[in-house]
C-alpha positions in Angstrom: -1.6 -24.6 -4.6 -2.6 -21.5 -6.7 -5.8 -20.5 -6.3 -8.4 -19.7 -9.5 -9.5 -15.9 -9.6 -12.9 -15.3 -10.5 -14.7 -11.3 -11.2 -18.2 -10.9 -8.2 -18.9 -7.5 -9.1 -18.2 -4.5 -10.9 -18.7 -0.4 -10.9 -18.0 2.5 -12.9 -18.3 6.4 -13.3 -17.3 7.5 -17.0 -18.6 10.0 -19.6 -20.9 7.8 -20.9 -22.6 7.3 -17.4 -22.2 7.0 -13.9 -22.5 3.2 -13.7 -21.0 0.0 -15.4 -24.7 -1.0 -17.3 -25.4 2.3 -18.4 -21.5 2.9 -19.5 -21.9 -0.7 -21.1 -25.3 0.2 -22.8 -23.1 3.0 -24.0 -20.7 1.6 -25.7 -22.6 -1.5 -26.9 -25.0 1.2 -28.9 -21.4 2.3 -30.3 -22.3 5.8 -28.4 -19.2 8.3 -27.8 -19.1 10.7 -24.7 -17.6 13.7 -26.1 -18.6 17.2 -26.1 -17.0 20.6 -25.7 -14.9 20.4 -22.4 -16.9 23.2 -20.1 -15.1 22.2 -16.8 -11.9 24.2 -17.4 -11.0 27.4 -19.7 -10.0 26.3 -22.7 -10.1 29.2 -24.6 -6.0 29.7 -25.2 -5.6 25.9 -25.9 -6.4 24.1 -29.4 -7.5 20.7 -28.0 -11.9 21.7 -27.6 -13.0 18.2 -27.6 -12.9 16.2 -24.3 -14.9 12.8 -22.7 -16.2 14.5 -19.1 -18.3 12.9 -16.5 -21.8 14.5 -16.5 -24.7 15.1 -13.8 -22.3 13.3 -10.9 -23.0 14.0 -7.3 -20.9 12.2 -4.1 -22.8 10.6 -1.9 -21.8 11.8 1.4 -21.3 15.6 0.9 -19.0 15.8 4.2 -16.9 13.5 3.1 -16.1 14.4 -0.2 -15.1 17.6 1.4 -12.1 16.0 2.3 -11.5 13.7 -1.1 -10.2 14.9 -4.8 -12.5 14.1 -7.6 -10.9 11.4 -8.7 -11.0 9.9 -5.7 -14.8 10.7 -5.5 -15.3 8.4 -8.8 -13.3 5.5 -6.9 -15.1 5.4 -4.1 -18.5 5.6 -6.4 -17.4 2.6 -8.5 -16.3 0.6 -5.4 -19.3 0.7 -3.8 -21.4 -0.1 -7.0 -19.3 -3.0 -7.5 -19.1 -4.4 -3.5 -23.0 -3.8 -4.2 -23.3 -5.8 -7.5 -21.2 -8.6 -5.5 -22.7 -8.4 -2.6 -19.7 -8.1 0.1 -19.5 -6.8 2.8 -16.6 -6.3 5.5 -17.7 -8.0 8.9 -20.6 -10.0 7.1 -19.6 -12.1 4.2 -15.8 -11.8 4.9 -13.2 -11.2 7.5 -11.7 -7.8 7.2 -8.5 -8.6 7.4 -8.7 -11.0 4.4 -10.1 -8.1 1.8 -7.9 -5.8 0.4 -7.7 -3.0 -2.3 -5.4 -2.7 -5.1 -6.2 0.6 -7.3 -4.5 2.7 -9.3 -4.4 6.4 -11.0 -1.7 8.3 -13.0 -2.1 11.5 -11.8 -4.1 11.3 -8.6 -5.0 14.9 -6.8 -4.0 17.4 -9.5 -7.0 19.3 -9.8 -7.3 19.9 -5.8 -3.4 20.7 -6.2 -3.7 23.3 -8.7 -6.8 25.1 -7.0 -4.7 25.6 -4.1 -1.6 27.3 -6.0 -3.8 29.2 -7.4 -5.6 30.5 -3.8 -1.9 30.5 -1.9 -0.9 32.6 -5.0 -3.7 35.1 -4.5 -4.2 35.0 -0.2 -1.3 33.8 0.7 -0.2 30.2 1.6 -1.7 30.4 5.4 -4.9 30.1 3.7 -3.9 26.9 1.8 -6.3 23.8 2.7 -5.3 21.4 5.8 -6.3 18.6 4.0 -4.4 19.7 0.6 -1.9 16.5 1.2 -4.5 13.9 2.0 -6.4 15.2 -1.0 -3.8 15.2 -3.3 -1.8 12.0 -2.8 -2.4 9.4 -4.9 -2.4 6.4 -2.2 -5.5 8.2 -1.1 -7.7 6.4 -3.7 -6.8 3.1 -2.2 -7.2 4.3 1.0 -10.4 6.0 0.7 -12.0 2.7 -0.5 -10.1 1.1 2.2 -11.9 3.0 4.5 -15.6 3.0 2.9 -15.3 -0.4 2.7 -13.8 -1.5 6.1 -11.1 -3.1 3.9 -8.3 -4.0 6.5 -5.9 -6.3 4.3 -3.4 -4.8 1.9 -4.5 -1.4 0.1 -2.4 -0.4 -2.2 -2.4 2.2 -5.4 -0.3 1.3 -8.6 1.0 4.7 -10.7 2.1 3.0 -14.0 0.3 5.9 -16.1 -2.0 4.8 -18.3 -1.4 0.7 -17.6 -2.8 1.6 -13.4 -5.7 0.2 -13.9 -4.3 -3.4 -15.4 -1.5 -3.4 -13.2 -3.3 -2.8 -10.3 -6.3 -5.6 -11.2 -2.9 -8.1 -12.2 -1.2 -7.3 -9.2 -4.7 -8.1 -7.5 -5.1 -11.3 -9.0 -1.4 -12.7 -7.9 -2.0 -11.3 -4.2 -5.6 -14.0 -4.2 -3.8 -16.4 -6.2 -1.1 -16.6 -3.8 -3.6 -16.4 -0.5 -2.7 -13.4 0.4 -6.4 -12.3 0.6 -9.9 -14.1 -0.4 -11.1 -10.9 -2.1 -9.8 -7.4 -3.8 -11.2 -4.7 -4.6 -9.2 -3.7 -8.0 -9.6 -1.0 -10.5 -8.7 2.8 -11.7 -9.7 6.3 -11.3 -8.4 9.6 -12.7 -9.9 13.4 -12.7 -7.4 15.3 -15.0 -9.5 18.2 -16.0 -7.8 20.6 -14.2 -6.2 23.7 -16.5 -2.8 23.2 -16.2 -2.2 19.1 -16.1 -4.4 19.8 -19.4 -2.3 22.0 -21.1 0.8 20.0 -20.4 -1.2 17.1 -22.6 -2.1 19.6 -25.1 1.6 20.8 -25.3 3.0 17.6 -25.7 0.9 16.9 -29.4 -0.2 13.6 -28.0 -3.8 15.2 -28.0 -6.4 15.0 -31.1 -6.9 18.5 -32.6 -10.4 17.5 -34.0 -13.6 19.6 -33.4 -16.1 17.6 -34.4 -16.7 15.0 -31.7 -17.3 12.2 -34.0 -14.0 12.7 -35.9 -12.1 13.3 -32.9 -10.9 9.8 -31.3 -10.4 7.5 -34.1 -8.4 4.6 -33.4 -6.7 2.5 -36.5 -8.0 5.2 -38.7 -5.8 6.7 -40.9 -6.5 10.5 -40.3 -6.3 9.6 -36.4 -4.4 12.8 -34.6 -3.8 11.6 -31.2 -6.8 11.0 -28.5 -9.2 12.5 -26.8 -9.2 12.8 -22.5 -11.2 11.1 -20.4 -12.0 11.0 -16.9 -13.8 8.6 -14.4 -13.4 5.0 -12.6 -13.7 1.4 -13.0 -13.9 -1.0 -10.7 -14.1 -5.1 -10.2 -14.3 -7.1 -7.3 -12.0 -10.0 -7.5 -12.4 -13.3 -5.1 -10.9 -16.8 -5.0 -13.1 -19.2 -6.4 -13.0 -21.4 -3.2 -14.1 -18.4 -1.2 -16.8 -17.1 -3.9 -18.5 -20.2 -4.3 -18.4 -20.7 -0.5 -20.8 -17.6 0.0 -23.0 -18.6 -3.2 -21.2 -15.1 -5.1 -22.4 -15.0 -8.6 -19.6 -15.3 -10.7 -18.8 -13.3 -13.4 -16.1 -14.5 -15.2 -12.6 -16.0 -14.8 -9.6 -14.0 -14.6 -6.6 -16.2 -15.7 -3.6 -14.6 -16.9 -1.2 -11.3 -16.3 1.6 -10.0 -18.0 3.5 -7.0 -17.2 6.8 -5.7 -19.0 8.3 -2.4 -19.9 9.9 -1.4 -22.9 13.3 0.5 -21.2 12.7 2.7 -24.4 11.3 6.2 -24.4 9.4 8.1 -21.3 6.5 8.9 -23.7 6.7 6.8 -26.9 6.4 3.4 -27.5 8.9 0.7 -28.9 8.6 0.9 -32.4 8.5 -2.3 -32.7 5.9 -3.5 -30.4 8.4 -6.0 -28.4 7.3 -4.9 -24.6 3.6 -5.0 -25.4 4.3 -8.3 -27.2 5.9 -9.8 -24.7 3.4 -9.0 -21.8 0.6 -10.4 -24.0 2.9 -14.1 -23.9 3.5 -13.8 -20.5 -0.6 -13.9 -20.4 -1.3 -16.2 -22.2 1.6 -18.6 -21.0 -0.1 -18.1 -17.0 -3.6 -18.5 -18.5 -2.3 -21.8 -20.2 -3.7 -20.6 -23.4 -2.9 -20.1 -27.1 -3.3 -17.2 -29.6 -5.9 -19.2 -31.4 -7.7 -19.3 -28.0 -8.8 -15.8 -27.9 -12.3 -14.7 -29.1 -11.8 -11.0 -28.5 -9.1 -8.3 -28.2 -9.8 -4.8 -26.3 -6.7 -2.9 -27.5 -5.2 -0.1 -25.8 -6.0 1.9 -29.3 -5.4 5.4 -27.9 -6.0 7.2 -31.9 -2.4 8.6 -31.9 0.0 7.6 -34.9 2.0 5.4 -33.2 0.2 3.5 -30.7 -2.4 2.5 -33.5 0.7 1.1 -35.6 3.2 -0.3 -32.4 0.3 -1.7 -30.9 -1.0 -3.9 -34.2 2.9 -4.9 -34.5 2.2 -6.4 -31.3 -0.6 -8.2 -31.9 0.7 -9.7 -35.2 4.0 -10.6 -33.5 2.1 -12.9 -31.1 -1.0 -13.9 -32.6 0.8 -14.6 -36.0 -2.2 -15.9 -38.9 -4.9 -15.6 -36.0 -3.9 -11.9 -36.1 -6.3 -11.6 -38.8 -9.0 -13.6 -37.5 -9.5 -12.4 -34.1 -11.7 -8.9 -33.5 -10.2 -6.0 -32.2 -11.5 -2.9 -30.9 -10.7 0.3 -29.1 -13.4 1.9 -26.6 -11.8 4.5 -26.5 -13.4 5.7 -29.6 -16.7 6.0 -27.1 -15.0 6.4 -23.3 -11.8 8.5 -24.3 -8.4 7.8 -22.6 -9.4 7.8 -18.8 -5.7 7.5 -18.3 -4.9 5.6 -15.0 -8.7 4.3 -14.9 -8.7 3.1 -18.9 -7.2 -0.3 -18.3 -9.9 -1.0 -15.6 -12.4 0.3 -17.7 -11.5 -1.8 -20.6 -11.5 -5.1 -18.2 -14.8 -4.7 -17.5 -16.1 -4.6 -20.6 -13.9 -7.9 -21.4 -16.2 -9.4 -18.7 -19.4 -7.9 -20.4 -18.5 -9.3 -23.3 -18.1 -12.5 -22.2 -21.5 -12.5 -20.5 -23.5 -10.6 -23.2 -21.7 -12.1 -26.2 -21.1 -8.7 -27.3 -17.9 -7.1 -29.0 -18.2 -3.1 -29.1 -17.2 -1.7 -31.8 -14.7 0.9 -32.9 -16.7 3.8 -33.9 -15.9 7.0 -36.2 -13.4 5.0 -38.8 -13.7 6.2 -41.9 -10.7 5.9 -43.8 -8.7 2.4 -44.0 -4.6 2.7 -43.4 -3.0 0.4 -45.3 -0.4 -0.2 -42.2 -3.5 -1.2 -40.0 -5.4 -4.3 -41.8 -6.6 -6.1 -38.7 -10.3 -6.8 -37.8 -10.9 -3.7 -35.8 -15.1 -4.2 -35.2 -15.4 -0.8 -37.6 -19.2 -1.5 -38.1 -21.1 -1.9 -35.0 -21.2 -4.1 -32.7 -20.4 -7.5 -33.0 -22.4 -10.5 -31.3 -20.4 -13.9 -31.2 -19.5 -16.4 -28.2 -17.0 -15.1 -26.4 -15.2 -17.3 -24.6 -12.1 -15.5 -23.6 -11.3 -11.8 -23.7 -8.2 -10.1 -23.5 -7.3 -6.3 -22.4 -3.3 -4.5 -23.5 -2.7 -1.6 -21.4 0.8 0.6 -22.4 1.7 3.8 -20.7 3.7 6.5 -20.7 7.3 4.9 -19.5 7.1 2.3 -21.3 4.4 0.3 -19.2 2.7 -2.7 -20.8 0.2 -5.2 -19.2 -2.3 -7.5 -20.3 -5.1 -9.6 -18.7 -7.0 -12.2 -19.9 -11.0 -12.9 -18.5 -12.5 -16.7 -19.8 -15.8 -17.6 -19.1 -16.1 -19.0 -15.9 -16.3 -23.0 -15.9 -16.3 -25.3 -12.7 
């Protein structure tokens, strides 16, 4: 029998503050992140405008001697969020029977590129011992493995910018199954570093913008492409058998997964929305849910031309009439495009919603496109009862996933 997957707990580390309330209060207050980037030289690049994490420090300075910054956020998250839920390995659940699925795009690239640079300079004996455990992106999972005595499955997704989803889907089929009673599940991703920047710059996907409140502007119709983020999201995921048996507070209910590529382009999506389509169906078939069912949408709404329009082709393809009915909004207007930790990011605030009875808006539209006549939350944010949220993730190769959180009923 297949088990019913509910969210305990949740952390996060983003440029709009170094936990899940204050990144929720945030975004709620329809509050953007971005600034001047000041963490790399930007001066021969056109892109100014990035979302950075501020005032962060790792806990245990020795350690994070040995970890990548984006695997510093990861473990920061995780142990906000086995806080919030109150696990712990040894106490409240056997070892063996919690796991950790994560995921990040790019993984160790700013520790990489510092030690070119120093082998370029001294010489490659001088080149870091730990450079491969620092750089590798299984790291992340097993990092949080390790801070968390985690002794099941621990694994890291790299779908681009659909990790985070993937990995918190992939998550929910491994409890669902029994294959553990609880997973930790999210995102991270630290891709300030000069030259992984420039190759985003390079490839025009990036908004040009210097003012910061014209600068990631999803379903607008001057939008240019979007603005970076950086930082980590991360849920706690138990069975509901197993979270009710050690009086867990539960959050919400995750109940459906879809994952699908569209076999199209390595950077662009299908024009015609059919991948991302499909993995919202697949959703909503496993959540045993209609269109009409859904109170809220958190698109993937990077600001770039085409996923604003592919991505709302989507949504019309499958919600049909209730296209036009159901909100929708981008938080990457406020959080930027944290890459392989945006999908995890974007779940939890599908499960704040739910408990607040908040949408966050999409901030800094200004001009309507005629292509783009949804209900994108444009004005603030939005209090209704929502019931059940759902969360598109697409990535570069032609990823797609979707989850869907309802509110948790016995």
């Amino acid at each position: 029998m297949e088990k019913r997957v509910v969210v305990t707990g949740m952390g996060a580390v983003t440029a709009l503050g170094n936990t899940a309330d204050a990144t929720w209060d945030g975004v709620k207050a329809g509050r953007h992140g971005f600034a001047e980037i000041t963490k790399i030289d930007i001066s021969e690049l056109r892109v100014k405008i990035g979302a950075q994490v501020r005032d962060f420090e790792f806990g245990d300075k020795r350690a994070g001697r040995r970890m990548d910054l984006f695997t510093q956020y990861g473990v920061t998250a995780a142990a906000e969020a086995m806080a919030a839920a109150r696990l712990e390995s040894g106490e409240n659940i056997d070892a063996d029977r919690l796991s950790v699925y994560v995921g990040s795009g790019i993984g160790g690239i700013s520790t990489l590129e510092k030690e070119i640079r120093k082998s370029e300079v001294n010489g490659l004996r001088k080149v870091s011992p730990v450079l491969v455990p620092m750089i590798i992106g299984n790291m992340l999972a097993g990092q949080i493995a390790i801070a968390n005595r985690a002794k099941g499955s621990a694994i890291d997704i790299v779908t681009a910018c659909s990790c985070g989803t993937n990995a918190i889907g992939e998550a929910w089929r491994a409890i669902r199954h029994g294959y553990a009673d609880a997973v930790i599940a999210g995102g991270a991703e630290a891709p300030f570093a000069p030259t992984c920047f420039a190759g985003f710059v390079n490839m025009t996907a990036m908004s040009l913008s210097t003012d910061p409140d014209r600068a990631s502007i999803p379903f607008d119709k001057e939008r240019d492409g979007f603005v970076m983020g950086e930082g980590s999201a991360i849920l706690i995921l138990e069975s509901l058998d197993f979270a009710k048996a050690r009086g867990a507070r539960i959050l919400a209910e995750l109940t459906g997964y879809g994952s699908t590529n569209d076999a199209f382009h390595i950077t662009q999506p299908s024009e015609t929305g059919e991948g991302a389509a499909k993995a919202m169906r697949l959703a909503l078939t496993e959540a045993g849910l209609q269109p009409g069912d859904i109170s809220y949408v958190n698109a993937h709404g990077t600001s770039t031309p085409l996923n604003d329009l592919f991505e709302t082709r989507a949504i019309k393809a499958v919600f049909g009439d209730d296209a036009y009915r159901v909100p929708i909004s981008s938080t990457k207007s406020m959080t930027g495009h944290m890459l392989g930790a945006a999908g995890a990011v974007e779940a939890m605030f599908c499960v704040k919603a739910i408990n607040d009875g908040v949408i966050p808006p999409t901030i800094g539209h200004r001009v309507r496109d005629e292509a783009l006549d949804l209900d994108y939350v444009t004005e603030g944010s939005r209090r209704i009862d929502v019931r059940c949220a759902l969360s598109n993730s697409l990535g570069f190769g032609g990823h797609n996933a979707t989850v869907i959180f309802q509110r948790y009923e016995d």
